[in-house]
DRENRO-889549 format. One record per residue: x, y, z of N, C-alpha, C in turn; residue number from 0. Coordinates in steps of 0.001 Angstrom, whole numbers, plus 500000, padded with zeros to 6 digits. Example, Ala and Ser with C-alpha at 12.3 -4.5 7.8 and 13.67 -1.06 7.14 Angstrom:
+--------+--------+--------+--------+--------+--------+--------+--------+--------+-----+
:    nc1 :    nc2 :    nc3 :   cac1 :   cac2 :   cac3 :    cc1 :    cc2 :    cc3 : seq :
+--------+--------+--------+--------+--------+--------+--------+--------+--------+-----+
: 513190 : 494310 : 507800 : 512300 : 495500 : 507800 : 513200 : 496700 : 507800 :   0 :
: 512850 : 497750 : 507080 : 513670 : 498940 : 507140 : 512900 : 500030 : 507870 :   1 :
+--------+--------+--------+--------+--------+--------+--------+--------+--------+-----+
//
This chain:
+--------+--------+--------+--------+--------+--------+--------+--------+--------+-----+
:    nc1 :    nc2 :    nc3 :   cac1 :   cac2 :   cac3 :    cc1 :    cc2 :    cc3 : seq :
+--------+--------+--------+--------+--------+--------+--------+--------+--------+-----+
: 762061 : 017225 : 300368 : 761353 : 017778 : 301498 : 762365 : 018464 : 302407 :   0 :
: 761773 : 019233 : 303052 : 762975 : 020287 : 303963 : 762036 : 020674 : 305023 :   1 :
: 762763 : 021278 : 306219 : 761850 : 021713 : 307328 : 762749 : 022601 : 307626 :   2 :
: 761826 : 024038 : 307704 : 761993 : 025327 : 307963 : 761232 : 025943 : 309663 :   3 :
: 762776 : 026589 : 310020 : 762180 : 026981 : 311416 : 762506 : 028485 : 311786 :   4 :
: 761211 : 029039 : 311946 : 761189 : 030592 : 312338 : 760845 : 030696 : 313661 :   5 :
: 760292 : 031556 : 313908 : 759549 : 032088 : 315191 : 759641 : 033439 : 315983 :   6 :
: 759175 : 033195 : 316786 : 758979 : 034843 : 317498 : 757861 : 035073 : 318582 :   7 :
: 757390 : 036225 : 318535 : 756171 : 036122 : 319656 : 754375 : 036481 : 318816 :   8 :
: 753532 : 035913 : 319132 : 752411 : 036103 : 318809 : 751530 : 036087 : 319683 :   9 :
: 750580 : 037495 : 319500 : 749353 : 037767 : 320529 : 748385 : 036677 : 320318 :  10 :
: 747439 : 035658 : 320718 : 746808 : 035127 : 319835 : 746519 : 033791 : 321036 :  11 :
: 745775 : 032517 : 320567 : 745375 : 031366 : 320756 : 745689 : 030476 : 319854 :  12 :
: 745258 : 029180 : 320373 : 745309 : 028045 : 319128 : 744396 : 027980 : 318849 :  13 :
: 743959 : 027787 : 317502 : 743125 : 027463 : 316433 : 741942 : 027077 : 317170 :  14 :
: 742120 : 026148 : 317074 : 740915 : 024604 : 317954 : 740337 : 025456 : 319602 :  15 :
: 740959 : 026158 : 320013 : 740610 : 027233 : 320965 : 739282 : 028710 : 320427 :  16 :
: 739442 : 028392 : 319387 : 738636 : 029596 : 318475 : 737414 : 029304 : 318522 :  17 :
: 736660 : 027930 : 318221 : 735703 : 027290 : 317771 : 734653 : 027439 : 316403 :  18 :
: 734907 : 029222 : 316579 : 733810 : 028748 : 314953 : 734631 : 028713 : 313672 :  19 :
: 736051 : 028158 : 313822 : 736246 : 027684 : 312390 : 735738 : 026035 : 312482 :  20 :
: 735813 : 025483 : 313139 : 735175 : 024297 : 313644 : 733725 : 023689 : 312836 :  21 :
: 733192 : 024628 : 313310 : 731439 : 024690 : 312255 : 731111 : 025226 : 311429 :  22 :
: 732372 : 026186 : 310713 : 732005 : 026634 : 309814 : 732539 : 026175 : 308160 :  23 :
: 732256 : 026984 : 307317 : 733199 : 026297 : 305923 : 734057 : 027454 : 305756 :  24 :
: 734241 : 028995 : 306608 : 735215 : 029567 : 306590 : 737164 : 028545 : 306502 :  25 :
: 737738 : 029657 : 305250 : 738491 : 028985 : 304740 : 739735 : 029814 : 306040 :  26 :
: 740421 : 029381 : 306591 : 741344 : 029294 : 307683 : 742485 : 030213 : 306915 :  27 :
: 743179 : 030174 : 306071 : 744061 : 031000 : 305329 : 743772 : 032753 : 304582 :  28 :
: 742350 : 032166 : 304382 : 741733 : 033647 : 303443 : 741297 : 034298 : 304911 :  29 :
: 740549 : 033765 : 306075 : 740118 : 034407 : 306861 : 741080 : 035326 : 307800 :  30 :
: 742546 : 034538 : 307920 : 743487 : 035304 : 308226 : 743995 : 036186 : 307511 :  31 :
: 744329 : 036056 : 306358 : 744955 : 036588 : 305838 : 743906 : 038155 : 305992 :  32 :
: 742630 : 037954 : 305525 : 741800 : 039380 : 305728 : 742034 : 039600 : 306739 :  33 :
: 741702 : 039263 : 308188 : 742063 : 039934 : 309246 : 743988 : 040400 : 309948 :  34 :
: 744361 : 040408 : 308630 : 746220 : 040682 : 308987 : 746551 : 040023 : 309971 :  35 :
: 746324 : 038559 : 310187 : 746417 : 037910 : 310976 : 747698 : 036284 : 310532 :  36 :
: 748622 : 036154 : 311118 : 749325 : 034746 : 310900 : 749376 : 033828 : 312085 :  37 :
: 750159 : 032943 : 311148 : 749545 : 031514 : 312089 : 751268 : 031010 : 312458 :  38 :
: 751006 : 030302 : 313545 : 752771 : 029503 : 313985 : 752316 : 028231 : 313906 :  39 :
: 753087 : 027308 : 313525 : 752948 : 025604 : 313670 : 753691 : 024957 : 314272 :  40 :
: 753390 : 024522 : 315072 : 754498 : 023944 : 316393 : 755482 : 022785 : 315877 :  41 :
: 755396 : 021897 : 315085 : 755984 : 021136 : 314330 : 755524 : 021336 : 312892 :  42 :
: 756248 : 020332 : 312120 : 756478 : 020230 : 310735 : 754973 : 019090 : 310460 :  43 :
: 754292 : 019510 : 309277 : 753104 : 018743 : 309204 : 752037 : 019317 : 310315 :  44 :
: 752049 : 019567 : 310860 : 750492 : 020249 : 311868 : 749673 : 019876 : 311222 :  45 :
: 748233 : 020047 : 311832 : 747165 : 020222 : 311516 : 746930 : 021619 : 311644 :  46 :
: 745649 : 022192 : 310792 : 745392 : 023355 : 311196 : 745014 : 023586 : 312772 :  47 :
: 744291 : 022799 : 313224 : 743632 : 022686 : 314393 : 744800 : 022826 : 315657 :  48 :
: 746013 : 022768 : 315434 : 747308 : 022955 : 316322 : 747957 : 024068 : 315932 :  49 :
: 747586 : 025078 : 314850 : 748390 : 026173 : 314949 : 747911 : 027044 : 315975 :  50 :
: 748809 : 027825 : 315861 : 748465 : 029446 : 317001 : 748910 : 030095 : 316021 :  51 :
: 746905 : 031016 : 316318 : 747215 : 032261 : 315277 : 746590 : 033173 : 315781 :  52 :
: 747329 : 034208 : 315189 : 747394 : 035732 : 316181 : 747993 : 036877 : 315226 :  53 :
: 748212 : 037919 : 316169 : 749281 : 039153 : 315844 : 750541 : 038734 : 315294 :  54 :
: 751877 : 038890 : 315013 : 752967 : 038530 : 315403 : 753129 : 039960 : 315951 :  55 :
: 753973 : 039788 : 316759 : 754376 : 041059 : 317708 : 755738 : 041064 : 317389 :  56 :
: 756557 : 042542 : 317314 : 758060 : 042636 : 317119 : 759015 : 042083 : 318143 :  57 :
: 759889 : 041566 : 318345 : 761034 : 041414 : 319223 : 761555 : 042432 : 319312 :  58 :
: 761599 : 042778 : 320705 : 762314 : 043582 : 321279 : 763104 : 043670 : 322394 :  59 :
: 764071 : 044161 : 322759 : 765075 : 044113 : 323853 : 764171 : 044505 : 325167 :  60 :
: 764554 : 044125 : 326257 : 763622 : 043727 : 327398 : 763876 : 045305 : 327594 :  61 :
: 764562 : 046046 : 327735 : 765025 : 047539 : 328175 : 764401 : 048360 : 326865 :  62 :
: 763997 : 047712 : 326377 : 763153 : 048684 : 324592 : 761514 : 048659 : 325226 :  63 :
: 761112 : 047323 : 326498 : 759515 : 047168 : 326580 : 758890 : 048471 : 326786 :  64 :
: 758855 : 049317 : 326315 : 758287 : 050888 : 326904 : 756705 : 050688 : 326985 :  65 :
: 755855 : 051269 : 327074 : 754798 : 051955 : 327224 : 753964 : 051539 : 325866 :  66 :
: 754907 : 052301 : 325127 : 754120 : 052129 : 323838 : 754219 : 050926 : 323254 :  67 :
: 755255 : 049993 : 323578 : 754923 : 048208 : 323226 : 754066 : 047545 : 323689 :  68 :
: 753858 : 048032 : 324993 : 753118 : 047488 : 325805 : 751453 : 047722 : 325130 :  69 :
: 751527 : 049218 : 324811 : 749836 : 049601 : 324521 : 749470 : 048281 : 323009 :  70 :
: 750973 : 048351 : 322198 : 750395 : 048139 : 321195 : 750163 : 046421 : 321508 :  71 :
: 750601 : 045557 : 322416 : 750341 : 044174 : 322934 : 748832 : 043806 : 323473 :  72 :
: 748566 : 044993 : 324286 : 746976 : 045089 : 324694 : 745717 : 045560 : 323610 :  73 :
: 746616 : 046281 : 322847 : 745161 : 046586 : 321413 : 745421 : 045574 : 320561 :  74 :
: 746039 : 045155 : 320477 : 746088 : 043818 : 319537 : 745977 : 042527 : 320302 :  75 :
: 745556 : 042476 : 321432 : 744959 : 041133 : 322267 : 743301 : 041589 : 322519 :  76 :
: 742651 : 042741 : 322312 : 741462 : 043095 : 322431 : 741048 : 043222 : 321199 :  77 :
: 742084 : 042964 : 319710 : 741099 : 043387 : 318351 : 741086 : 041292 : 318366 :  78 :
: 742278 : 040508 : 318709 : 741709 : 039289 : 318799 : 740654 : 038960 : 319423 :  79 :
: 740850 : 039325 : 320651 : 739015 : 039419 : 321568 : 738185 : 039001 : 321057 :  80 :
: 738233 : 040677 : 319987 : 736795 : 041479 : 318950 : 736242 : 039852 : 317954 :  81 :
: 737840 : 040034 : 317206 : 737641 : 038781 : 316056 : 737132 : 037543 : 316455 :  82 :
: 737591 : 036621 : 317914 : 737797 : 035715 : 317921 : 736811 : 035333 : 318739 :  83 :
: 736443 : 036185 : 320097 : 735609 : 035505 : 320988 : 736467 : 034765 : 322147 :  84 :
: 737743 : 034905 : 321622 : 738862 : 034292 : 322810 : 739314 : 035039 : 322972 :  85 :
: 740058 : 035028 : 324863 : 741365 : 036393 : 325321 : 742367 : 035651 : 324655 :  86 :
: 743167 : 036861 : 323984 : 744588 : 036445 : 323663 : 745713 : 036106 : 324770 :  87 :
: 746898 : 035310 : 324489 : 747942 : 035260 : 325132 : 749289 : 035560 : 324735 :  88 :
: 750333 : 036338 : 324960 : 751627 : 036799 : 324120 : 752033 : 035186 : 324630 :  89 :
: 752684 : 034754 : 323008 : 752655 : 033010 : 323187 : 754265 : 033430 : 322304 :  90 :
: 755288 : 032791 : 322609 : 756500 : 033051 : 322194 : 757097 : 031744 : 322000 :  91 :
: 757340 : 031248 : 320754 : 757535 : 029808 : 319874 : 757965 : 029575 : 318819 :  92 :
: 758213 : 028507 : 318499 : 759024 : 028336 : 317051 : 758065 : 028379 : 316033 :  93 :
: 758378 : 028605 : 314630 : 757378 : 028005 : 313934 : 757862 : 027083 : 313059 :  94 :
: 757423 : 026052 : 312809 : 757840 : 024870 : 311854 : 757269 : 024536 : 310962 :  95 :
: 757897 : 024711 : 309836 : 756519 : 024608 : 308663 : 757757 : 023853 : 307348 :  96 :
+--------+--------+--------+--------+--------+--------+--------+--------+--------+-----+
//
């Protein structure tokens, strides 16, 4: 066993914040994956219900934030909106998986 740690920033919510994977039998991996969507896990072992999943958004140098990072942070917190039914948040974290 091994534990792997990434991270970065993601437009997005936690899971359990979403609600209709909750009631539904939508499969959590296929549904992201169609909507070009990934997930962060705050520790090693999670539940699905504790990830945050979202955009991932690029890292960039604070003097790089232009205009056009910015637009592309707000259309990709309004196509989560669309998808999710939740406002997104730029959430910046490890991921542990």
């Amino acid at each position: 066993m091994s534990i792997d740690i990434s991270g970065g920033m993601i437009i997005g919510a936690s899971i359990k914040d979403t609600k209709f994977f909750k009631d539904s039998d939508i499969d959590v991996g296929d549904w992201l994956y169609e909507h070009k969507m990934k997930y962060m896990s705050p520790y090693y072992d999670s539940t699905q219900e504790e990830w945050i999943i979202g955009f991932k958004i690029e890292d960039v140098l604070v003097e790089d934030m232009d205009q056009k990072w910015l637009d592309n942070i707000k259309s990709q917190a309004e196509k989560f909106e669309k998808l999710t039914g939740v406002k997104a948040k730029l959430i910046g974290m490890q991921n542990v998986f």
